[in-house]
C-alpha positions, 0 to 999 in steps of 0.5 A: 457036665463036669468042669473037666468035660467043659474045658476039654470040649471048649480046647483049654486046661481045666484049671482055666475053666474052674478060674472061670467059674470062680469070677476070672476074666475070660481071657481069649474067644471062648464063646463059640466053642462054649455055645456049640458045647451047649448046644447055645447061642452066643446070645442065649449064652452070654445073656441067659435069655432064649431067643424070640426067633426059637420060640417062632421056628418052634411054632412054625415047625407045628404049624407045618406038621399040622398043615400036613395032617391037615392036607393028608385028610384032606387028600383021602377025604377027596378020594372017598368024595370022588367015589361016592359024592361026584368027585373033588368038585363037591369037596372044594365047594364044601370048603370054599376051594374054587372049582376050575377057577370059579368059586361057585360057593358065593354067599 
């Protein structure tokens, strides 16, 4: 991003911004338009260090997806359970899932 795309998107003269970058005091609250322009957090902008709490919504957001994966084949491994095995009952016991409120998988 050049320094005449920053200042325009941060609303100030393109020389201010090149004072900026030369070691000038920043003058004003620039600080928000400068992190929704980097796509920052006034943190990670001020500080140079990425948050932890990315890092977990990153994870999260995998855990999630797989968690899906993981129910779909889950839901069509029942139906095929259910035509050929006797049904979800089987399946919940294979996996330790309690059949009608009972777990009858005791070890």
């Amino acid at each position: 991003m050049t320094a005449k795309e920053v200042a325009c998107g941060v609303g100030i003269a393109e020389r201010t911004y090149r004072a900026w970058e030369a070691g000038r005091a920043i003058q004003g609250e620039p600080y928000l338009a400068l992190s929704d322009l980097f796509d920052l957090s006034v943190h990670e902008l001020l500080s140079g260090e990425k948050p932890v709490t990315a890092d977990a919504r990153v994870a999260v957001d995998q855990i999630e997806k797989e968690l899906g994966k993981l129910k779909s084949a889950l839901h069509r491994l029942g139906q095929s359970e259910s035509r050929s095995f006797g049904g979800q009952a089987a399946l919940r016991r294979t996996i330790g899932v309690p059949v009608n409120g009972f777990n009858r998988s005791r070890k």
